[in-house]
C-alpha positions as CSV (number, residue, x, y, z in Angstrom):
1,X,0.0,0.0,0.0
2,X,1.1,3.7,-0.8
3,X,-1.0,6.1,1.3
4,X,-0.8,10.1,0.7
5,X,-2.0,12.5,2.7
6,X,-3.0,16.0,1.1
7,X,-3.1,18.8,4.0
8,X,-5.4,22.1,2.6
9,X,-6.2,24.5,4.5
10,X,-9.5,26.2,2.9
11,X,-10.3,30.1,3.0
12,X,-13.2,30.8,5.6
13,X,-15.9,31.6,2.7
14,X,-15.2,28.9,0.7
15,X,-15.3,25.8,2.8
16,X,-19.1,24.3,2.3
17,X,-18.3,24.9,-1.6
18,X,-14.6,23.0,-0.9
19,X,-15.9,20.5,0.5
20,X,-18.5,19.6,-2.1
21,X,-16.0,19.6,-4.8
22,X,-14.0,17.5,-2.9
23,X,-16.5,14.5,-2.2
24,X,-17.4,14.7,-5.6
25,X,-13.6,13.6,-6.4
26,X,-13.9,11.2,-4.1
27,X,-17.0,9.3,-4.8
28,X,-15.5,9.2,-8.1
29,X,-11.7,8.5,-7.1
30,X,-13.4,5.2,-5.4
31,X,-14.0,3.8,-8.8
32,X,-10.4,3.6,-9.7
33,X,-8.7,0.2,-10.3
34,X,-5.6,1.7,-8.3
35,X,-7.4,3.3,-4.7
36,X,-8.1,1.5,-1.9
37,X,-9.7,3.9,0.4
38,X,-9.9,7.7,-0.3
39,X,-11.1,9.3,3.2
40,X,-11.7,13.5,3.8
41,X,-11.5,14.7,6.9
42,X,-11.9,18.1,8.8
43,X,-10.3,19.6,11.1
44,X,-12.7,19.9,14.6
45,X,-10.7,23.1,16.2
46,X,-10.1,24.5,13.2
47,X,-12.4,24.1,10.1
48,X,-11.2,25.1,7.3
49,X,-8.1,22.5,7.8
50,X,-8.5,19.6,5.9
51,X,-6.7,16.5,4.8
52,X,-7.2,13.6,1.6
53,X,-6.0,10.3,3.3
54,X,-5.5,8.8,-0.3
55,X,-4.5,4.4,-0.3
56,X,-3.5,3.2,-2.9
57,X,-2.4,-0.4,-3.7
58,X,1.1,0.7,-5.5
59,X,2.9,4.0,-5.8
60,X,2.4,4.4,-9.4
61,X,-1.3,4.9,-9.2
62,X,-1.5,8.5,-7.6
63,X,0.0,9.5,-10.9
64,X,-2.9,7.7,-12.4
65,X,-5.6,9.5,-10.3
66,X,-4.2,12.8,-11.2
67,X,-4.5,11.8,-15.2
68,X,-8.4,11.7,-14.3
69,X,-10.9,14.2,-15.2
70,X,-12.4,14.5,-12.1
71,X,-9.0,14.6,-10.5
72,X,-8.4,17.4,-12.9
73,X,-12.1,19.3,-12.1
74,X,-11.3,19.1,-8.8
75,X,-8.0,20.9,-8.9
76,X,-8.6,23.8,-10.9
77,X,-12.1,24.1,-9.2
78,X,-10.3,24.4,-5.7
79,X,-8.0,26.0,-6.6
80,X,-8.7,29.1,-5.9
81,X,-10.5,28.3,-2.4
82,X,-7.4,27.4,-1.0
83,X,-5.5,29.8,1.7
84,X,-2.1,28.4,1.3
85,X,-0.6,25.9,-1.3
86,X,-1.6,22.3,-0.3
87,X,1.2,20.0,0.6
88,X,1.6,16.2,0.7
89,X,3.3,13.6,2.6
90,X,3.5,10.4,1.2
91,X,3.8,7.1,3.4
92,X,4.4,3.2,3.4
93,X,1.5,0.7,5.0
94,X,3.5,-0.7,7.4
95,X,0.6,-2.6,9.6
96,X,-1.4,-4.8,8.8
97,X,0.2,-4.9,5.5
98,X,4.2,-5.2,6.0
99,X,5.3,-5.7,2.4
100,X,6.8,-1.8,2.8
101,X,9.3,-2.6,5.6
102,X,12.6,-3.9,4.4
């Protein structure tokens, strides 16, 4: 598993219409041969702080979701409704799945 976690943080006005746009992707991100689970999830003490907890079953398929039109929707449409650059971090499954541990 290769697991990717995208950090946003959303401008105050715009987070019921960020958050739309990014279930959409979602829903349709789930119909992908390559993801496992695609979770969004908000921040409780701060709401406009979000994160995509993206798993995918090899590390060549999050270059495969981003060749997807909804993928591509979904960027340019939130684009602007962010308050800061997003930024990933990208991780290896390491329980229950070991198969990334050397």
């Amino acid at each position: 598993m290769f697991i990717v976690h995208v950090h946003v943080e959303v401008k105050p006005d715009f987070v019921e219409a960020f958050k739309k746009a990014t279930l959409d992707n979602a829903r349709a991100s789930l119909h992908e041969p390559g993801i496992a689970r695609f979770d969004v999830i908000q921040q409780i003490d701060i709401p406009t702080r979000f994160a995509l907890v993206e798993v995918y079953w090899t590390p060549e398929d999050p270059g495969r979701h981003k060749e997807t039109p909804h993928y591509q929707k979904w960027r340019d449409t939130v684009e602007t409704m962010m308050a800061a650059p997003r930024r990933s971090t990208k991780y290896l499954n390491c329980f229950p799945d070991d198969s990334g541990w050397a």
